[in-house]
Structure formats: C-alpha cells, structure tokens
C-alpha positions as CSV (number, residue, x, y, z in Angstrom):
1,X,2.9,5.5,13.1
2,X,3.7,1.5,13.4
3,X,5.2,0.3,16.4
4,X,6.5,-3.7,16.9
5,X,5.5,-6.4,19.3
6,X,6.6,-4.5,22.7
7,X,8.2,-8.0,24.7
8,X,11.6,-9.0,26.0
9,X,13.9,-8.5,23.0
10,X,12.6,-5.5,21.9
11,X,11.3,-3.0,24.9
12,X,11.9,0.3,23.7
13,X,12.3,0.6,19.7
14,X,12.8,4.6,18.5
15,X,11.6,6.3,16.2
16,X,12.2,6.5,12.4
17,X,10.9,8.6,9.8
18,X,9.3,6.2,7.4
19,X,7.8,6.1,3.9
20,X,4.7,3.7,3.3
21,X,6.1,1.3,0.6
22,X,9.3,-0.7,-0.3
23,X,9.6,-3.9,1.5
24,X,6.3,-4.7,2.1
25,X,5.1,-8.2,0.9
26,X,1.5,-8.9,-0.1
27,X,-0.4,-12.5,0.2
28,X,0.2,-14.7,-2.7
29,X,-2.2,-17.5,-3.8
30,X,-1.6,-20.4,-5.5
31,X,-3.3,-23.6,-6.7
32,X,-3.0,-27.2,-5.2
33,X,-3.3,-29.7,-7.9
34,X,-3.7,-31.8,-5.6
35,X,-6.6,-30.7,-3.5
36,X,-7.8,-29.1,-5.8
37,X,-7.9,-25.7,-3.4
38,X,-6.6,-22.3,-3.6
39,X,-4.4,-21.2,-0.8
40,X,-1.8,-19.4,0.8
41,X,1.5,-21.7,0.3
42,X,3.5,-22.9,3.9
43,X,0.9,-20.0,6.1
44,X,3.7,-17.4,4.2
45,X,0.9,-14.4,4.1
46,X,3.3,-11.3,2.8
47,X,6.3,-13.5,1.7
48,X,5.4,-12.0,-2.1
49,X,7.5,-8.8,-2.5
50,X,6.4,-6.6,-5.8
51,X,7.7,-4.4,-7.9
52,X,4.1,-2.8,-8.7
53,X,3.1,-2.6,-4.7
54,X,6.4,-1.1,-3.6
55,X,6.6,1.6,-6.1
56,X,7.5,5.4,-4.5
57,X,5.5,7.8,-6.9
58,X,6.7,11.1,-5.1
59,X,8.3,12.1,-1.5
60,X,11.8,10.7,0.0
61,X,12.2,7.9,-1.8
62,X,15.2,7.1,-0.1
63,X,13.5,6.5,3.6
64,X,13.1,2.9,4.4
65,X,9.5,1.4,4.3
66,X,7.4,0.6,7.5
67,X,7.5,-2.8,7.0
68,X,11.1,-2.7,7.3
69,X,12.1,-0.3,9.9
70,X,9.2,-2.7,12.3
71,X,10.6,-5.9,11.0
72,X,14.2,-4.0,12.7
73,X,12.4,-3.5,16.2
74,X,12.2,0.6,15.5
75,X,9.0,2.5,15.6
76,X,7.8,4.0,11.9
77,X,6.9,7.3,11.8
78,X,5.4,8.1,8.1
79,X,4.6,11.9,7.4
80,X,2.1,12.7,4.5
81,X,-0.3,14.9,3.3
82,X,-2.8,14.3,0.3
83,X,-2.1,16.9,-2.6
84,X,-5.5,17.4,-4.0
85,X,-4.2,19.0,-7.1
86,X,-1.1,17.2,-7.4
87,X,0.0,16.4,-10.8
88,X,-1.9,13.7,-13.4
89,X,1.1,10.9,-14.4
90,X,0.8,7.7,-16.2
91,X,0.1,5.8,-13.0
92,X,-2.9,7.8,-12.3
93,X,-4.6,8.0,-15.3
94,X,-3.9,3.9,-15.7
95,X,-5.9,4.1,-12.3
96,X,-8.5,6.2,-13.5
97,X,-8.9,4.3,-16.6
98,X,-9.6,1.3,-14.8
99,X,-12.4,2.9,-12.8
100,X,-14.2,4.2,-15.7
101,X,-13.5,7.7,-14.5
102,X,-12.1,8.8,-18.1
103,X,-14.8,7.9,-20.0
104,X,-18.4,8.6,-17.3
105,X,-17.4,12.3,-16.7
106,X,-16.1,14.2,-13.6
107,X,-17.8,11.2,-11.1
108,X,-16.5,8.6,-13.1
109,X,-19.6,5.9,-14.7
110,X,-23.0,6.3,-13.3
111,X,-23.3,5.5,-9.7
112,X,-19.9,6.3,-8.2
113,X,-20.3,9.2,-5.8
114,X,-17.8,12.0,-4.7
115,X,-17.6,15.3,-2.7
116,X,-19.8,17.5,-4.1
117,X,-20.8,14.9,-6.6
118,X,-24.4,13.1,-7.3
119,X,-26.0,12.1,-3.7
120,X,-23.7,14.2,-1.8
C-alpha cells in the first residue's frame, strides 16, 4: 500500500486496487558538456517513463499503476503473491542469462547463494 502527502488538498484519499508498474518514471542521467559532470537534468528524478520498466508480465494488466493512482491523491492498494513455480518466459530467462544462472548450475556461477543452496 502507497498513500500521498496527507495536507490541505488532499485529506482523505481512498482506496484503489493497484498494479506495481505503468506510469512510473525512473531517474535519467545525462552528460554536461559543459561541466564536464554527470547529472540529473532540471532536479527531474522520475521524469524518464519506459517501455522496459513499465512492462505488466502477468496479473490485471488493466489496473492503473501506484504511481499514478498517488500522483491522483488516492491510496494504492497492490495485491500479489510470488508464484514460486510460475512459468519460465523470455523475460525470465533473458534475466537469468544475465546472472549467469544458465550456465553455473541450479545456484547460478560460483558464489551466489539461495535457499537450500551452498552456505545456507
């Protein structure tokens, strides 16, 4: 659950079921030639709205995001459970791939840990 800024213009928002992406911006960097730094441009911390970060993999796709039901002064309410045998899909294994869990075995390459795994 995600609740606004309680003040004067918005008291008492309700409640509204909720998914956890769609809408939600993520901080964008960028280079300034002439400072030669690396920053957030004009303070704008989640003004970069993606595709990739946004994507709805499985549930009610059609509930709004948080970030958009507490931008509207309403209270989110996101149900979910974790499906530990869910099925594999292409966005998993791209995920998996990445973390070198195809290719080191059931933990993945030598030192990750897991339930039940080495060290545990």
């Amino acid at each position: 659950m995600n609740y606004p800024t309680l003040n004067q213009s918005c008291p008492n928002p309700p409640f509204v079921q909720s998914r956890f992406t769609g809408g939600s911006g993520v901080v964008q960097a960028a280079y300034n030639a002439s400072t030669g730094l690396v920053g957030i441009p004009n303070n704008n911390y989640y003004g970069l709205i993606t595709e990739g970060w946004n994507s709805c993999y499985n549930g009610n796709c059609g509930l709004p995001s948080e970030s958009v039901v507490v931008t509207a002064c309403e209270s989110s309410v996101t149900i979910f459970t974790v499906d530990y045998d869910a099925p594999v899909n292409r966005e998993t294994q791209q995920v998996e791939s990445v973390l070198g869990f195809g290719n080191g075995g059931r933990w993945g390459p030598p030192g990750w840990r897991g339930p039940g795994g080495p060290g545990w």
